[in-house]
DONUNU-734924 format. One line per field, with one value per residue (C-alpha): x, y, z; residue number from 1; residue in three letters. Coordinates in nm, 4 decimals. Layout:
! residues N
px	(X|...) $
py	(Y|...) $
pz	(Z|...) $
nr	(NUM|...) $
rest	(Ala|...) $
END
This chain:
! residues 110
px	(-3.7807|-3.8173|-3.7445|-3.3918|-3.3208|-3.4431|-3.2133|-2.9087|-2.9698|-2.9812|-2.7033|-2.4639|-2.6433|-2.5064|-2.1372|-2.0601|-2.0282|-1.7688|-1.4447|-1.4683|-1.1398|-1.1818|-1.3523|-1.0528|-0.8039|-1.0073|-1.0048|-0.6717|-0.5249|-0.7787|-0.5714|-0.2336|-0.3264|-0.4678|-0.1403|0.1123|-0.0492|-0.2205|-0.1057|0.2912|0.3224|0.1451|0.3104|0.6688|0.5475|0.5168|0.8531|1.0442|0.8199|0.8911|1.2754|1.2307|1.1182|1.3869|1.6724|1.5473|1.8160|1.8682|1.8786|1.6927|1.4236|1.0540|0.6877|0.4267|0.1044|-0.0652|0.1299|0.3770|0.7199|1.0079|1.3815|1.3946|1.5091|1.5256|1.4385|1.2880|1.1575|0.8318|0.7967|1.0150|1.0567|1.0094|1.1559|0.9265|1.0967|1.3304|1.2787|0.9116|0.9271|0.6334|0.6039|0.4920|0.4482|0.7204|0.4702|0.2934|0.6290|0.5831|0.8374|1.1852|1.1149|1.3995|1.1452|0.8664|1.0971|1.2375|0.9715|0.8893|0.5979|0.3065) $
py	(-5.3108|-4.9509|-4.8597|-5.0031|-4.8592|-4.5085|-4.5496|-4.6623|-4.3327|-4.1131|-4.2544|-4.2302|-3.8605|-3.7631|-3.9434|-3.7079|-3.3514|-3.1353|-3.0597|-2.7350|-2.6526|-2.6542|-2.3316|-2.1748|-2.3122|-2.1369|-1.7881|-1.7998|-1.8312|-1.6030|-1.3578|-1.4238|-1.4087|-1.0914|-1.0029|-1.0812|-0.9094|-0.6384|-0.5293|-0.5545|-0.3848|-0.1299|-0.0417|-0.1724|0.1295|0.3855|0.3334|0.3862|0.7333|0.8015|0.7637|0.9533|1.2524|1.2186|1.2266|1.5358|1.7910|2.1140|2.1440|1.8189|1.8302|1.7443|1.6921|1.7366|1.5467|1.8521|1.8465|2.1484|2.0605|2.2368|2.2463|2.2375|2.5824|2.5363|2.3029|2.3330|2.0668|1.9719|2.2367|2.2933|2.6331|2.4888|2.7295|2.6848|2.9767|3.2391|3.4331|3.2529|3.0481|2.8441|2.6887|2.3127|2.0472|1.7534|1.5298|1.6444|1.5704|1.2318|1.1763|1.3045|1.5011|1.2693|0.9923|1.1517|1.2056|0.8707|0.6926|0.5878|0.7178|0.5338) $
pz	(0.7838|0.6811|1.0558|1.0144|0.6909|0.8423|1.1615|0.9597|0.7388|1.0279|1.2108|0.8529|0.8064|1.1867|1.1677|0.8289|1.0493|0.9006|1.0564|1.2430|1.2041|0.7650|0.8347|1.0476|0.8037|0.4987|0.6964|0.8277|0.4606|0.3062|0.5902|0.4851|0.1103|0.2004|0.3749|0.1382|-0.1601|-0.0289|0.2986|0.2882|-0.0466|0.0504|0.3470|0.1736|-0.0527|0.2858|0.4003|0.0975|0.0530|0.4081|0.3163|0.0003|0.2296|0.4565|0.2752|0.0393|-0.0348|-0.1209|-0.4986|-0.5785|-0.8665|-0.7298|-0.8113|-0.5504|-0.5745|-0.6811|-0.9883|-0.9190|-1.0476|-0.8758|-0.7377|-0.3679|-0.2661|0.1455|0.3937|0.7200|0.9273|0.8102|0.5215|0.1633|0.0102|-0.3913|-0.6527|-0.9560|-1.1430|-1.1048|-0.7896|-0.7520|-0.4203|-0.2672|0.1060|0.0480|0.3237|0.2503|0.2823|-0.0615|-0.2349|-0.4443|-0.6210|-0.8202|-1.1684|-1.3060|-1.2467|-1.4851|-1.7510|-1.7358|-1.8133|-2.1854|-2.3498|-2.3871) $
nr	(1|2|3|4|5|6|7|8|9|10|11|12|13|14|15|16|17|18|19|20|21|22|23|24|25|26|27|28|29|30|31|32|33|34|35|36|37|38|39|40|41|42|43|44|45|46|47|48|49|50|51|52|53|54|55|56|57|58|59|60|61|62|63|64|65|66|67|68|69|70|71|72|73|74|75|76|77|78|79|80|81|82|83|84|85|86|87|88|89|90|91|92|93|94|95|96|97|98|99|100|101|102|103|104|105|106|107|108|109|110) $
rest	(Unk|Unk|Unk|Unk|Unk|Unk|Unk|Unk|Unk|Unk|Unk|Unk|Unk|Unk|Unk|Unk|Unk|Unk|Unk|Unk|Unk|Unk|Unk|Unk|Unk|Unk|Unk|Unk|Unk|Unk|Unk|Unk|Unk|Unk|Unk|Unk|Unk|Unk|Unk|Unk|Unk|Unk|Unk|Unk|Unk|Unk|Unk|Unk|Unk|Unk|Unk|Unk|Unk|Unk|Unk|Unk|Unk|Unk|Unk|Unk|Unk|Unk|Unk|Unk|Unk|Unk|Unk|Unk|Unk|Unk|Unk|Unk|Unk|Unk|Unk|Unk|Unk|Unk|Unk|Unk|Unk|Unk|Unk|Unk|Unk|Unk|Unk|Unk|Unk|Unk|Unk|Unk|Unk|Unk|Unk|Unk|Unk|Unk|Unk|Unk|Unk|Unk|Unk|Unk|Unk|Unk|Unk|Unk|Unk|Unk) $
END
């Protein structure tokens, strides 16, 4: 009698396996989740810098990521002469420019 009982347990215990395929699913979605809100903002955020520093022009008002606020005085290739004051001029890489000075004084105060 107990025999049965014990067979019937281990044959109910053996027929309940999980699905392999729950644990793909799970990762798979854990990826895109992972895509959508960390990875394609980010590089959303890249290409819109990268046309920022492409389409800089002489006389344009920037901030480095230094901090160094200035009016762009000359441009050539991958460097920017920034005038930070009269007759003061400093070689800067484009890629250190940020963003527009308009930009930081557009924003409200918090």
């Amino acid at each position: 009698m107990y025999t049965l009982a014990f067979i019937q347990a281990a044959t109910q215990t053996a027929t309940k396996q999980p699905n392999p395929y729950s644990s793909l699913i799970f990762f798979a979605a854990i990826i895109v989740i992972f895509y959508f809100f960390m990875i394609r903002p980010q590089t959303k955020k890249q290409k819109e810098l990268r046309n920022y520093r492409e389409n800089l022009k002489k006389g344009d008002k920037v901030v480095t990521a230094g901090g160094l606020y200035g009016r762009i005085y000359e441009i050539n290739g991958p460097t920017v002469l920034l005038e930070v004051d009269q007759n003061v001029k400093i070689k800067v890489d484009k890629g250190s420019i940020v963003r527009t000075a308009e930009d930081i004084t557009e924003q409200p105060k918090q």
